[in-house]
C-alpha positions in Angstrom: 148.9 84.0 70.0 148.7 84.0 74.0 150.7 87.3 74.0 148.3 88.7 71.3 145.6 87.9 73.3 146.8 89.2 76.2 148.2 93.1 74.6 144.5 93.4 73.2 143.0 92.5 76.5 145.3 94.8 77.9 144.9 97.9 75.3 141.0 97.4 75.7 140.8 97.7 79.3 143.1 100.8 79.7 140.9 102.5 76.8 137.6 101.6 78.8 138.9 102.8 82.1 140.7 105.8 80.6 136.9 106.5 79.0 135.5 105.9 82.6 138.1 108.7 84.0 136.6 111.2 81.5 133.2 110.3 81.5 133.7 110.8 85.8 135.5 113.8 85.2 132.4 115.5 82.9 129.6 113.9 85.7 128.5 112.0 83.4 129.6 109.0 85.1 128.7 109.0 88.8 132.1 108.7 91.1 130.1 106.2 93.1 128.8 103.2 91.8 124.6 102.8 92.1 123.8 100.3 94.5 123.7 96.2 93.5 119.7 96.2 93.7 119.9 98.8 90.9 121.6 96.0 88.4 121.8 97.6 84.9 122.9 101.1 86.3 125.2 99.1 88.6 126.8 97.1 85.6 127.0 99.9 83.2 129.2 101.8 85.7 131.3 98.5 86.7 132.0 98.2 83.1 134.5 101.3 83.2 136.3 99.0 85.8 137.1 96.3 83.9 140.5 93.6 84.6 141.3 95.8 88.2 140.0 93.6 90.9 140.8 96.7 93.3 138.2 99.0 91.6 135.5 96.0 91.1 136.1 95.4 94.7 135.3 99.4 95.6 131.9 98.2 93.6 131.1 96.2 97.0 130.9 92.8 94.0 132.8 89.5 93.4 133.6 89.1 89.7 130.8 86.3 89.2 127.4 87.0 87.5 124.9 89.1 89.8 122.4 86.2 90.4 125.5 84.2 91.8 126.1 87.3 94.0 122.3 87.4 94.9 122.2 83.8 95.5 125.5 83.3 97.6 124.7 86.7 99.5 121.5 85.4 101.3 123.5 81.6 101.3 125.8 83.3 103.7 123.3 85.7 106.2 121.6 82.5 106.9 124.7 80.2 107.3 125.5 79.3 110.9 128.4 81.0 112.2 131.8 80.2 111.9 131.9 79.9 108.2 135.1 79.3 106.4 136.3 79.9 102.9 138.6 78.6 100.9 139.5 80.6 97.5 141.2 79.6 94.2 142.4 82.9 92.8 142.5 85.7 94.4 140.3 89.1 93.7 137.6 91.5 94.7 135.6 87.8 95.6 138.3 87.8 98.3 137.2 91.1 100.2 133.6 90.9 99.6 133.9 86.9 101.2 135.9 88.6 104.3 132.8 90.9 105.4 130.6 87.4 105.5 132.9 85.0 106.2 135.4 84.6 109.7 138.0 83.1 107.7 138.8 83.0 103.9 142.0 81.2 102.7 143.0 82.6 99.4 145.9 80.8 97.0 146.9 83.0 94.1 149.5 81.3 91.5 150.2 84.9 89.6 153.3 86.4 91.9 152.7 89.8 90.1 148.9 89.7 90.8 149.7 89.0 94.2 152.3 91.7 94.5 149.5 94.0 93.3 146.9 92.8 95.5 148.8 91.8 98.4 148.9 94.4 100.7 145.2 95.3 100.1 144.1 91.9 101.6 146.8 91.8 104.2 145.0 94.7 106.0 142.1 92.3 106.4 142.7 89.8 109.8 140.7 87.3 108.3 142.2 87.1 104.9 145.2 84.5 104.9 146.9 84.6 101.4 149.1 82.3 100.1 151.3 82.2 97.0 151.6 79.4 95.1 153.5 79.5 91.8 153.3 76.6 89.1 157.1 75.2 88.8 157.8 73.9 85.3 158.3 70.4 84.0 158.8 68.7 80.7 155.8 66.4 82.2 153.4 68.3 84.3 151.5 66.3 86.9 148.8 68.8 86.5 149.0 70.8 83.5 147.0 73.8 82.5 145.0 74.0 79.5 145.2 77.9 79.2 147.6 79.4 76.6 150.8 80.0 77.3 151.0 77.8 80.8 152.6 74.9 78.8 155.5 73.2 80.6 154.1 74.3 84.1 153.2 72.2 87.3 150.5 73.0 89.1 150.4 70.4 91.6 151.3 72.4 94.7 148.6 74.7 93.7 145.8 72.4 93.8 147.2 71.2 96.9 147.5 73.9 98.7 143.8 73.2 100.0 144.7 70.1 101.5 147.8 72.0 103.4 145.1 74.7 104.9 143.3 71.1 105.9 139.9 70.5 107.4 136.0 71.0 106.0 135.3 74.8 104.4 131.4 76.0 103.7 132.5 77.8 100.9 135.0 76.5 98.0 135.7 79.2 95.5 136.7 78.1 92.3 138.5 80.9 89.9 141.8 80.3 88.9 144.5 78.2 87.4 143.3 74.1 86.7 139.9 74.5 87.9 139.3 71.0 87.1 141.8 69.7 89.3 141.0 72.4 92.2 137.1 70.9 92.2 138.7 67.5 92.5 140.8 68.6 95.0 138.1 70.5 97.2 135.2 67.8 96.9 136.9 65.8 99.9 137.0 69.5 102.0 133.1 70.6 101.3 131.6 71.0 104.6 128.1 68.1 103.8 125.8 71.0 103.4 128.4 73.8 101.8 129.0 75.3 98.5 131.3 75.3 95.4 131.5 78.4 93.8 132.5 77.6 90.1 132.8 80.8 87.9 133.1 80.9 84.5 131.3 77.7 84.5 129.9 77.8 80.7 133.4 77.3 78.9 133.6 73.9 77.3 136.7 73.3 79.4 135.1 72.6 82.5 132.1 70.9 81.6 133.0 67.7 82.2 134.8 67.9 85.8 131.4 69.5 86.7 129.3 67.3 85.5 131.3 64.0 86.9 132.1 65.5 90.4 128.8 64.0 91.9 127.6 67.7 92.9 124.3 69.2 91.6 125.0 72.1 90.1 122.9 75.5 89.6 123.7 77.4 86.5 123.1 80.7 87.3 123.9 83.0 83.7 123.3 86.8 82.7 125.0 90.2 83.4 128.5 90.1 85.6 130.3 93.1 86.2 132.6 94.9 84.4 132.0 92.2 81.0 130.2 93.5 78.7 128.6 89.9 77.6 126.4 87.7 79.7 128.6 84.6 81.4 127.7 82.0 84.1 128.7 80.8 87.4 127.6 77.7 89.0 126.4 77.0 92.9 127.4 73.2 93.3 126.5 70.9 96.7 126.5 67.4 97.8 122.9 65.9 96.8 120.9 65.4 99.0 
């Protein structure tokens, strides 16, 4: 079922960005993508882009929903300088934190994904990647609930926060056992910074939220490149 799910993910994206090429090449699609502030004719063209975090990158977005990007934009231009980042899954969220951020600490568990995205991010001096791959185990420590991760490990993924070490004014959460990575990062969040949890609507994940002892900010509607609404929540330490 996994692999089904993952051929017709596959097959859809390559048709929509194959459409994108032609509607580009006919000028019906602009080669440049209309600026954020213009968000429908922004997310119409995104959606040509979609599953290539290169491309959603060249957008100038982080694959969260536009009031997220809005929100965590002006977050940042008023934060006090240094700011730190650290990042669960890597992406176009990686680049567009590097312009705003002085350092951004990035763990990725998908080697191929990493091979892919790699050498992009290594051209940025404030972008410090690591790879962290789940190791597998008839009794995984921290198990994924995703299809087709059974049998895998991913403690040394969660972990890898803890081996970066000290406080970070930005924890993004948006990868592998997000559960476990909020867990994990609640001990690291800077008193007055921010958890970035995408994808923050699936049943999954309710509960860690809602028992970590943040507040959270639900912030739902248009994301690029998906052609559905989704959500992705701000959480802090209450105040």
């Amino acid at each position: 079922m996994a692999g089904l799910a993952y051929r017709v993910k596959s097959t859809y994206a390559g048709a929509v960005r194959a459409t994108g090429r032609v509607l580009t090449a006919v000028h019906v699609l602009p080669k440049e993508a209309p600026p954020r502030e213009k968000r429908v004719r922004h997310w119409f063209h995104s959606l040509f882009q979609v599953h290539d975090s290169l491309a959603i990158a060249r957008l100038g977005v982080p694959w969260w929903t536009y009031d997220a990007i809005d929100k965590v934009d002006a977050w940042l231009k008023d934060r006090a300088r240094p700011i730190r980042v650290f990042e669960y899954g890597s992406g176009a969220s990686t680049i567009w934190l590097s312009a705003r951020a002085d350092e951004v600490h990035t763990v990725e568990h998908h080697k191929g994904f990493a091979d892919h995205i790699g050498p992009k991010l290594a051209t940025f001096p404030n972008i410090s990647m690591m790879v962290v791959e789940p190791v597998e185990s008839p009794l995984p420590a921290v198990p994924s609930e995703k299809s087709g991760n059974r049998g895998l490990d991913f403690s040394d993924y969660v972990a890898a926060i803890d081996k970066v070490g000290g406080t970070f004014d930005v924890v993004v959460v948006d990868g592998r056992v997000r559960a476990a990575c909020l867990k994990a990062a609640i001990p690291h969040l800077a008193e007055d910074g921010m958890v970035i949890f995408d994808n923050s609507r699936r049943r999954r994940y309710r509960t860690a939220i809602e028992t970590s002892g943040l507040t959270e900010l639900k912030l739902s509607g248009l994301t690029p490149t998906l052609p559905y609404p989704d959500q992705t929540s701000l959480l802090a330490h209450a105040k």
